[in-house]
C-alpha positions in Angstrom: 4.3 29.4 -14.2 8.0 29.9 -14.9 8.1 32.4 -12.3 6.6 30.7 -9.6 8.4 27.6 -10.6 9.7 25.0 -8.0 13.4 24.9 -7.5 15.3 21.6 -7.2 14.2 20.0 -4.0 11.9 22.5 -3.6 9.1 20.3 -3.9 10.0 19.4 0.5 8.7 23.0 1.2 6.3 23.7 -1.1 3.0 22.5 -2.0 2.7 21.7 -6.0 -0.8 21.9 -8.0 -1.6 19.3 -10.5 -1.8 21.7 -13.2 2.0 22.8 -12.7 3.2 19.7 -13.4 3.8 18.0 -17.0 2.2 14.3 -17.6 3.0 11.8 -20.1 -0.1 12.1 -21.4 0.1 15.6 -23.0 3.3 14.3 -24.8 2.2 16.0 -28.6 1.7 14.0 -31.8 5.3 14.7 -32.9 6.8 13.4 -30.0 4.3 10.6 -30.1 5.7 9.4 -33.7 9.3 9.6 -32.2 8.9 7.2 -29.7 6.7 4.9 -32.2 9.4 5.1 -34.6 11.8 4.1 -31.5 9.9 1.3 -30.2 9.3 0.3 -34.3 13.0 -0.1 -34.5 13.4 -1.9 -31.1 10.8 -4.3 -32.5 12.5 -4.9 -35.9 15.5 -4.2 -35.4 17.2 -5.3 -32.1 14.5 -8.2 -30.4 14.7 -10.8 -33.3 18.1 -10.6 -33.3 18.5 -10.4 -29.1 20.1 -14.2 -29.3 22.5 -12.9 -31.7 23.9 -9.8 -29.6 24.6 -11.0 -26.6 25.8 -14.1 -28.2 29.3 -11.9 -28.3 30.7 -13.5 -31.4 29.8 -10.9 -33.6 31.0 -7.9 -32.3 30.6 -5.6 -35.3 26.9 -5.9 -34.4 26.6 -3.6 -31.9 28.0 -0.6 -33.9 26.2 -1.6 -36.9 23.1 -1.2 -34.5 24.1 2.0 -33.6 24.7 3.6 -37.4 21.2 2.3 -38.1 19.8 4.1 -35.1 21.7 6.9 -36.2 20.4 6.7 -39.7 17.1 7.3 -37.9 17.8 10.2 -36.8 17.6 8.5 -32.7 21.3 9.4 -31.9 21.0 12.8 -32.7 17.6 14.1 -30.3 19.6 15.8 -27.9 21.7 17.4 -30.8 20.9 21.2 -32.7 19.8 21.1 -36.0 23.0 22.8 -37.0 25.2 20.1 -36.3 23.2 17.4 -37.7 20.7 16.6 -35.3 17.0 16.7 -34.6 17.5 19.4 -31.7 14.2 18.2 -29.6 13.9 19.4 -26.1 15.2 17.4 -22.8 11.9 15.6 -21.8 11.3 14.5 -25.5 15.5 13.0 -25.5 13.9 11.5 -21.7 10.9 10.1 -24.2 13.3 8.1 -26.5 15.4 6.7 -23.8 12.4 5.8 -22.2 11.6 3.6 -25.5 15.0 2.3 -25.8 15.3 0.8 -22.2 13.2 -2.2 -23.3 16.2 -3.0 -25.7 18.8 -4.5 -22.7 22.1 -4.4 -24.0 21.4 -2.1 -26.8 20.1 0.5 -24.4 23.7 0.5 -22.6 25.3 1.2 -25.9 23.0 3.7 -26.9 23.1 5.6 -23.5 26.8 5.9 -23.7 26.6 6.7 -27.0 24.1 9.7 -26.9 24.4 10.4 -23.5 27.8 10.9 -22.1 30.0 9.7 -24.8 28.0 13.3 -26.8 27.0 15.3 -24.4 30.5 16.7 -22.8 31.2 18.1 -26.3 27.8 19.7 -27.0 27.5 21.4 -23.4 31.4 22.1 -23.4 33.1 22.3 -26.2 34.0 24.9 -28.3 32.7 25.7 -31.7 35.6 24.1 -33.8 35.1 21.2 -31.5 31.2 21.2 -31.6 31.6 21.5 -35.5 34.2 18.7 -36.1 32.9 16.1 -33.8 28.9 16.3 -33.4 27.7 16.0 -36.8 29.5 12.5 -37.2 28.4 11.8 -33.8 24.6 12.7 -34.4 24.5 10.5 -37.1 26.7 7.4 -36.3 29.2 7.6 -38.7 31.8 8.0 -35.6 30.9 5.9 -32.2 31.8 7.6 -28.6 32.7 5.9 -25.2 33.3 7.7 -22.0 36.6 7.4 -19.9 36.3 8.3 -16.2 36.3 5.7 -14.1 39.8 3.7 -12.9 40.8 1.0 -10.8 41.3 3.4 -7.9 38.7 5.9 -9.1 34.9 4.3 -9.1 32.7 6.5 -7.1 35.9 9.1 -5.6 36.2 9.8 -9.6 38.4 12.9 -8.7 41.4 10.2 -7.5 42.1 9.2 -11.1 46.0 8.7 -11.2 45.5 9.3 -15.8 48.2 11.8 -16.2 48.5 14.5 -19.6 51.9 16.3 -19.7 52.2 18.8 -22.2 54.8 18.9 -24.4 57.9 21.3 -25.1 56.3 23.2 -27.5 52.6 23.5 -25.9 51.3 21.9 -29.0 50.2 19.0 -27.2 49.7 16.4 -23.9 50.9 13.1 -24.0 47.8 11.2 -21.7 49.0 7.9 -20.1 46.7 5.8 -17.7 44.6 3.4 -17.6 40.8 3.4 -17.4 38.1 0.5 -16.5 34.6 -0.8 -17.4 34.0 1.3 -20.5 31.1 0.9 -21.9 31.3 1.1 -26.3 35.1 0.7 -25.6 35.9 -1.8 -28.4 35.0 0.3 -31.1 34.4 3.6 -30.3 36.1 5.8 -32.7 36.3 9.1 -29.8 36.5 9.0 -26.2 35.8 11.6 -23.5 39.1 10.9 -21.3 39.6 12.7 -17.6 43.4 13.1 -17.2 45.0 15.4 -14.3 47.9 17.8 -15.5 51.1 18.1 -13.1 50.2 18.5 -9.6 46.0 20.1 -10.5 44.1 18.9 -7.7 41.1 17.9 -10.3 40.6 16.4 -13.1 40.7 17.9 -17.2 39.0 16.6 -20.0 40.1 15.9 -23.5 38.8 14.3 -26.4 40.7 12.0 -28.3 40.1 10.0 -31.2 40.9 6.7 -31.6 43.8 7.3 -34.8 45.8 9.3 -32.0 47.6 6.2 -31.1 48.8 5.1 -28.0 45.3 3.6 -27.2 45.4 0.0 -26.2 42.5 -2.7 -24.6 42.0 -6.1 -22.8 39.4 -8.3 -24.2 36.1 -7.5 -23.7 34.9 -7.7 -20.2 33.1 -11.8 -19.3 30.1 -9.7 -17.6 27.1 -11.0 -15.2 24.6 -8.8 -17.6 24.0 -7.0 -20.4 26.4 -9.0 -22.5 26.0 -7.5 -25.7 27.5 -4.5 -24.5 31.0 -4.0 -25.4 32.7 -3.5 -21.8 36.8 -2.8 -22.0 39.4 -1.6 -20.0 41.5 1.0 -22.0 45.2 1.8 -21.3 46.4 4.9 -22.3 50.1 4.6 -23.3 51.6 8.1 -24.3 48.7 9.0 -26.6 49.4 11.9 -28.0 46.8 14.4 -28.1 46.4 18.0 -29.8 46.3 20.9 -27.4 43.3 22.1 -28.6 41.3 18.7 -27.9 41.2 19.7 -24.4 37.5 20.1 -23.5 36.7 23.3 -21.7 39.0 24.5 -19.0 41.9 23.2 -17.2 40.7 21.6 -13.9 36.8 22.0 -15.6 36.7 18.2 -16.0 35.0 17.3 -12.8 32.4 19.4 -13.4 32.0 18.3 -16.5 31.5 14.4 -15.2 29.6 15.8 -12.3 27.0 17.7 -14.3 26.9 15.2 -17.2 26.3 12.3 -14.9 23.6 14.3 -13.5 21.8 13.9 -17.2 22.7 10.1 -16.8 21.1 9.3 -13.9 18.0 11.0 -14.8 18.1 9.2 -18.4 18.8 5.9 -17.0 15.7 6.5 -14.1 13.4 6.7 -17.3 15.4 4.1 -19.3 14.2 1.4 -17.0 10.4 2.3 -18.1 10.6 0.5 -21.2 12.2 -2.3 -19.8 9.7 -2.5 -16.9 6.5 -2.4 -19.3 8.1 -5.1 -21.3 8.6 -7.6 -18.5 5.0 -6.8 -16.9 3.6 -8.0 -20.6 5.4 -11.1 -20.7 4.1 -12.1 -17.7 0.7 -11.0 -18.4 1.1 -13.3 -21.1 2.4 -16.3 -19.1 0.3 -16.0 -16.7 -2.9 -16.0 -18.9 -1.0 -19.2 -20.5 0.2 -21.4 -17.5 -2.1 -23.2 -15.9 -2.2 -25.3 -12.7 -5.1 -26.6 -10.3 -7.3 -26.5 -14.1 -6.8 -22.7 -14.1 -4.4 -20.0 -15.5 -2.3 -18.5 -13.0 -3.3 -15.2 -14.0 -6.3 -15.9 -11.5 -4.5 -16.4 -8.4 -4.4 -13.6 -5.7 -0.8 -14.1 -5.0 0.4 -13.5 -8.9 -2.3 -11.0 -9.0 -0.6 -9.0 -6.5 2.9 -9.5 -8.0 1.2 -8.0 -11.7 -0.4 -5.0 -10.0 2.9 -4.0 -7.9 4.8 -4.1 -11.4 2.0 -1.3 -12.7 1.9 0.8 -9.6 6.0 1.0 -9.5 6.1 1.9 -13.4 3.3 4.6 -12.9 5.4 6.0 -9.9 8.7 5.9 -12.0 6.7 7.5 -15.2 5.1 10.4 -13.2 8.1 11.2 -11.3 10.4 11.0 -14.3 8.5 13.4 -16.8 7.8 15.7 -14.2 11.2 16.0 -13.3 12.4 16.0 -16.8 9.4 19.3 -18.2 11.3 21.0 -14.9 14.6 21.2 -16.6 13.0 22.2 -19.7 11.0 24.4 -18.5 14.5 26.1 -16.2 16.5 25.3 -19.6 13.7 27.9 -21.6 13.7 30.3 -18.7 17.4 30.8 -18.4 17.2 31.2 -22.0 15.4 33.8 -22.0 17.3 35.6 -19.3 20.4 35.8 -21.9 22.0 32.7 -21.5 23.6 30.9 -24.6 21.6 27.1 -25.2 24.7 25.2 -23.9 25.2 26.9 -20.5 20.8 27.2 -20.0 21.2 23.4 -20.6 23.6 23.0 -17.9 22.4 25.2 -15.3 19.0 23.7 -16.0 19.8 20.3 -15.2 21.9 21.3 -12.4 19.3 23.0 -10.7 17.6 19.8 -10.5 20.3 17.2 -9.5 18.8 16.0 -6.6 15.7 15.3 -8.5 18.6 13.6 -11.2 19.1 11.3 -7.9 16.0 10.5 -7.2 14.9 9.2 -10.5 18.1 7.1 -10.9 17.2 4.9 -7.6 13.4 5.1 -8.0 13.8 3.9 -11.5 16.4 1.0 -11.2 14.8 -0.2 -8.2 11.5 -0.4 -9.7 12.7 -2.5 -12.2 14.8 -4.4 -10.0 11.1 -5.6 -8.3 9.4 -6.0 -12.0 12.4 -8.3 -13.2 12.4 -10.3 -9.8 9.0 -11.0 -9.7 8.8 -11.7 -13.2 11.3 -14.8 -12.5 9.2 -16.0 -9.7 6.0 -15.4 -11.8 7.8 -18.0 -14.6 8.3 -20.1 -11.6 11.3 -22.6 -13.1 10.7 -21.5 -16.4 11.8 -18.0 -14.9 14.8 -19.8 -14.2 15.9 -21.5 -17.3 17.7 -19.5 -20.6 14.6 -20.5 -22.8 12.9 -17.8 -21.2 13.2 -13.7 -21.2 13.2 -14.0 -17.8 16.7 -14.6 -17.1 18.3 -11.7 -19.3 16.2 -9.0 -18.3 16.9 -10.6 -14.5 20.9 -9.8 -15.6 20.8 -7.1 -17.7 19.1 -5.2 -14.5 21.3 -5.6 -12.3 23.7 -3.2 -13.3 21.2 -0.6 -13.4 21.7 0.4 -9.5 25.3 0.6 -10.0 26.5 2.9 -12.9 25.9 6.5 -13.3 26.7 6.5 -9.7 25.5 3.6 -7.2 22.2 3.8 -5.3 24.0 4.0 -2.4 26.3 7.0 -3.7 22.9 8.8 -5.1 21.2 8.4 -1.8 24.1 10.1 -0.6 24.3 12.8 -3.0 21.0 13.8 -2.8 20.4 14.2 0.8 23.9 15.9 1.1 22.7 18.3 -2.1 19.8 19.5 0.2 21.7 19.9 3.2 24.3 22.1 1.0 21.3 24.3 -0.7 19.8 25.0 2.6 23.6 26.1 4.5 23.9 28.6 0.9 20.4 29.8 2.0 19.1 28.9 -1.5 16.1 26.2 -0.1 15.1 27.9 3.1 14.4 24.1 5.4 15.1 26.0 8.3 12.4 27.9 8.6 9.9 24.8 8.4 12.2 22.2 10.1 11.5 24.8 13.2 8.1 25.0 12.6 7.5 21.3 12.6 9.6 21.2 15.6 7.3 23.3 17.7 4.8 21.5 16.2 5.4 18.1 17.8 4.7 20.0 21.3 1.2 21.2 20.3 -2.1 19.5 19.9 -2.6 17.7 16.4 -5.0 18.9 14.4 -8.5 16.9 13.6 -9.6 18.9 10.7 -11.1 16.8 8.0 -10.5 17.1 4.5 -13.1 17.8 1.8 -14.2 14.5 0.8 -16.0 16.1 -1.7 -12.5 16.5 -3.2 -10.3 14.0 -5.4 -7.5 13.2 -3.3 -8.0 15.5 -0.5 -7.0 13.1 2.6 -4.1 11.9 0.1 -2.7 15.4 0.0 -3.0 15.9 3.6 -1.1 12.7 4.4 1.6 14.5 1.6 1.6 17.3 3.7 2.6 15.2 6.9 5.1 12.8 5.2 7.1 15.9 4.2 6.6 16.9 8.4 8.2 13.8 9.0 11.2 14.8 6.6 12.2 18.0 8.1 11.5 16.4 11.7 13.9 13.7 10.9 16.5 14.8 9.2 16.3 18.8 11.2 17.4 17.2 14.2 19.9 14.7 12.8 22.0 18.3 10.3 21.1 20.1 14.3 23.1 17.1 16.5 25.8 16.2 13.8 26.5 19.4 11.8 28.9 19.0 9.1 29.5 15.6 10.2 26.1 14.4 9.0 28.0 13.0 5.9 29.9 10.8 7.8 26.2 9.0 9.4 25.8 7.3 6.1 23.1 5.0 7.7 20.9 8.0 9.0 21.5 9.7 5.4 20.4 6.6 3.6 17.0 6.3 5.8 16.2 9.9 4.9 16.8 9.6 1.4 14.5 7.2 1.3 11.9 9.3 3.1 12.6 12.1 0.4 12.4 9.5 -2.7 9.1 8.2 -1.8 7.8 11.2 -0.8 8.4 12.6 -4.1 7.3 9.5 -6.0 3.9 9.4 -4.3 3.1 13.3 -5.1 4.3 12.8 -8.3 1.7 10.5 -9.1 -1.3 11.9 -7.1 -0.6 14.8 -9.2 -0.5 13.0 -12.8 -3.7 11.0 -11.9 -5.0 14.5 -10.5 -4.6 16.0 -13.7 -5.4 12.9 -15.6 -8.8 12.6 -14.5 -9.3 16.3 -15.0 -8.9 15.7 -18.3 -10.2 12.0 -18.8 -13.1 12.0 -15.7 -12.7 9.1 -12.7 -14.9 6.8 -14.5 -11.8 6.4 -17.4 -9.2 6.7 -14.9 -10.0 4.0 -12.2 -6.5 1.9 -12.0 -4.7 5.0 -11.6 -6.7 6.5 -8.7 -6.0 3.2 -7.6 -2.4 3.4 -8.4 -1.6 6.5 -6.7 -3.6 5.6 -3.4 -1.7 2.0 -3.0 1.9 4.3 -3.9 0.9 6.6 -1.2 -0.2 3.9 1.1 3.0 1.9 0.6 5.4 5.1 0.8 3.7 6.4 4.0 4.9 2.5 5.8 8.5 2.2 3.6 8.7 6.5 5.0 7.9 5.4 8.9 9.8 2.3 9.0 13.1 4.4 7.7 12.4 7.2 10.1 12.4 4.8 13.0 16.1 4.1 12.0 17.1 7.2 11.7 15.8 8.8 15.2 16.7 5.7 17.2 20.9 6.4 15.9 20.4 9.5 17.2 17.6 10.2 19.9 17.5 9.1 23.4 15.0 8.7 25.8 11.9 12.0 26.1 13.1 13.4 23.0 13.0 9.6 21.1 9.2 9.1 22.4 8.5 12.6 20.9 9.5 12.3 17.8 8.0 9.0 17.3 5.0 10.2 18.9 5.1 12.8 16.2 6.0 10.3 13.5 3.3 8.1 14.0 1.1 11.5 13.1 3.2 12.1 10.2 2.7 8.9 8.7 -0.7 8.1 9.7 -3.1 6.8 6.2 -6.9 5.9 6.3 -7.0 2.2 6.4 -7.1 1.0 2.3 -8.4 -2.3 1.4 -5.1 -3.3 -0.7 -6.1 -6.7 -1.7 -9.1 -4.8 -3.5 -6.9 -2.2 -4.9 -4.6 -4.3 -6.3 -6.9 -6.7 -8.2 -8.5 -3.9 -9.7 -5.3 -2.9 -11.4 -4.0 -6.2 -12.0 -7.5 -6.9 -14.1 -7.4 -4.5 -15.9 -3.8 -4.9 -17.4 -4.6 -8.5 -17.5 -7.7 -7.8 -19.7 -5.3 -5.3 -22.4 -2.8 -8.1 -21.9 -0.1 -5.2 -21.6 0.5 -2.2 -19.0 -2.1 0.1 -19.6 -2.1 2.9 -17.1 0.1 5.0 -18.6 2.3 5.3 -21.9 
């Protein structure tokens, strides 16, 4: 399996078998008890006291939190047993994070904490470092914040204007600057600063702790969400800085935030899940409550539909995410045991799948973005008022489709990540770009699937919606060239086209392998599930490639390819309504999410 292994973005050209992939579901016992111990500590530890945290007048909360989450042994998953941690795999640290999200501003904290406030020193430092800082880090005793991002320098992160001279002697830099929204910033005890030395055109890396001096703050940051966070801008003001603090090479530290952020934005795609189940279960629970015309709510078509969208957008987010995630592990084990050390197999593993990083990030904000929406309008006014969870999770999701890279900037990435691999010749979409090309000139085929088979005509219309990729966004790399990037409108549509398209394989396959393992009869919902994802993606996938052909094509060549995208995105008709109730029933009846973990 490691052989034949799909590459990142891979998945366009090639045709994945259920049994390749990883589902939640075969998550082992062990890894079962961590995330019951996670969502045990959630429960006792952070929701009766939610009020409290983002009340903001206790501000040594927060990192109390954190040591107690470190006491646990939860800040140090990611971490080798050698210096202090727990040392579990990537999709397991994906498990956790997935647990945490249902803790709002907690989960900020924690994910800078853990996540790149850590992880720069465990993938790049250098044993003295890795030894000095990780085992207080692993276990909370020190707290870590992450300093990229300045007033000039949001998404062009490579601008920053932080400057680290070194001194006469060499001994040491003195880093000046001034750096903005960072997250754990009032009382982290180390931060990961990017700094450019003389006249380098990119950025450096150093970590300095908070007893070097020079280090100076605002007050924390009046935010729309997540307001137990601690948000600060930190100045910089000749803090002097040991030579040997500097974290990997000179000029290394945009790749480091590049590659790091590339383990954020998968970790916050499955950080939403937890957030996502908790808000579907509140309103289950309000809806069964609330009653008008002498019924509950919960019995009404319309809130039906809202309830079963919620499940079908978390099943999406959960098959895509731990699929994505047992990839890297399984690349991470692979390179391994080709001879490379655990830090760079780590590295190269989740590089490999960066564009699948992107994907998760936008799939996985945006499907809470729908759950925490709806759940407003499902608490009709109440939805509206403080006295209700409604209106924090509303806030605290906001800012989910705007760090670790906006949605915008991801949908960017990713497209632009494929077009790069296929110009290196390492993802060969030439080949069936030109394929599907001469294909639109031919007569369609009528062959009809094997009914007889689970998913057959699903996988066909797979098959197609990928056509409808390479069609689209063949011709728009064939007219524009290099200056694709530049047609941000075109690139956004076919992102898009690639992030449903991935979402809605992702779960054919889980339920595929689910009800190989469960039979139909226990899996009904999440047949259901992945034919309404499927159904949906195929209109949201046609609707996008209409925008993109019209910016480019003109008249024969336009009709063609729409001709040809109307094939590509052709479904069987679906009774929705029916679909829908059937899952909204059923999680209505466990009074809690129930088709997945």
């Amino acid at each position: 399996m490691t052989q034949n292994a799909l590459k990142g973005g891979e998945f366009l050209i090639r045709e994945t078998e259920a049994h390749e992939i990883f589902i939640p579901e075969e998550f082992s016992e062990e890894q079962r008890m961590m995330a019951q111990s996670c969502k045990d500590f959630v429960d006792t530890e952070i929701n009766p006291i939610i009020e409290r945290i983002d009340g903001g007048k206790e501000p040594e909360l927060m990192p109390q939190l954190l040591q107690k989450a470190g006491d646990l042994g939860l800040l140090g998953i990611a971490v080798p047993e050698a210096y202090g941690g727990l040392g579990m795999d990537f999709n397991t640290s994906m498990l956790i994070a997935d647990y945490v999200g249902a803790s709002g501003s907690f989960s900020t904290a924690y994910g800078a904490h853990t996540g790149i406030g850590t992880l720069p020193i465990l993938y790049y430092g250098s044993e003295e470092q890795k030894q000095k800082y990780l085992p207080k880090l692993a276990t909370g005793e020190w707290k870590a914040a992450y300093c990229l991002t300045e007033p000039d320098a949001g998404s062009d992160a490579n601008s920053g204007k932080t400057k680290a001279v070194l001194s006469a002697d060499g001994k040491s830099y003195k880093i000046t600057g001034q750096k903005m929204w960072i997250s754990n910033g009032g009382f982290a005890d180390l931060f990961i600063v990017f700094a450019k030395i003389a006249d380098d055109k990119n950025l450096t890396a150093f970590i300095v702790e908070k007893t070097f001096g020079g280090i100076t703050m605002n007050e924390e940051e009046k935010k729309l969400g997540i307001k137990g966070s601690s948000t600060r801008q930190v100045f910089f003001n000749d803090c002097t800085v040991p030579a040997e603090n500097m974290l990997s090479a000179r000029e290394n530290g945009f790749k480091i935030a590049v590659n790091i952020l590339n383990i954020g934005r998968i970790k916050l795609g499955v950080g939403v899940l937890g957030g996502c189940r908790e808000v579907t279960q509140h309103c289950i629970q309000y809806a069964k409550d609330r009653k008008q015309f002498q019924q509950p709510i919960a019995n009404f078509g319309a809130i039906k539909y809202k309830l079963a969208e919620m499940a079908i957008k978390t099943y999406a987010t959960e098959s895509a995410s731990y699929r994505a995630g047992q990839n890297i592990d399984d690349k991470i084990a692979d390179l391994m045991a080709s001879g490379k050390s655990e830090g760079e197999a780590k590295l190269q593993g989740v590089e490999q799948y960066a564009i699948e990083c992107a994907i998760i990030k936008v799939l996985g904000s945006e499907a809470l973005t729908y759950c925490v929406d709806e759940g407003v309008q499902i608490y009709g006014g109440m939805g509206f008022s403080e006295e209700a969870p409604m209106a924090r999770a509303y806030r605290d999701a906001r800012i989910t489709r705007i760090y670790e890279g906006t949605n915008e900037i991801n949908r960017m990435l990713l497209v632009g990540m494929i077009i790069r691999r296929a110009m290196k010749g390492e993802l060969d979409i030439v080949t069936p770009a030109m394929a599907v090309a001469k294909e639109l000139t031919e007569v369609p085929s009528f062959a009809i699937p094997d009914e007889s088979q689970l998913f057959a005509a699903e996988k066909q219309v797979i098959v197609n919606l990928k056509k409808a990729i390479l069609m689209t966004s063949g011709r728009a790399v064939q007219i524009f060239g290099e200056k694709i990037n530049d047609e941000q409108e075109i690139m956004m549509n076919i992102a898009d086209m690639i992030i449903e398209t991935y979402a809605a394989e992702s779960t054919l396959l889980r339920t595929e392998k689910l009800v190989g393992i469960r039979g139909e009869a226990a899996c009904e919902a999440q047949i259901a599930a992945s034919r309404m994802y499927l159904y949906e993606a195929a209109n949201k996938i046609n609707s996008a490639a209409k925008n993109a052909i019209m910016c480019f094509a003109k008249g024969d060549e336009m009709r063609v390819m729409l001709m040809g995208l109307k094939r590509f995105t052709k479904t069987e008709p679906l009774n929705t309504r029916d679909l829908r109730r059937l899952i909204a029933d059923q999680i209505l009846e466990k009074g809690k999410y129930s088709l997945g973990l």
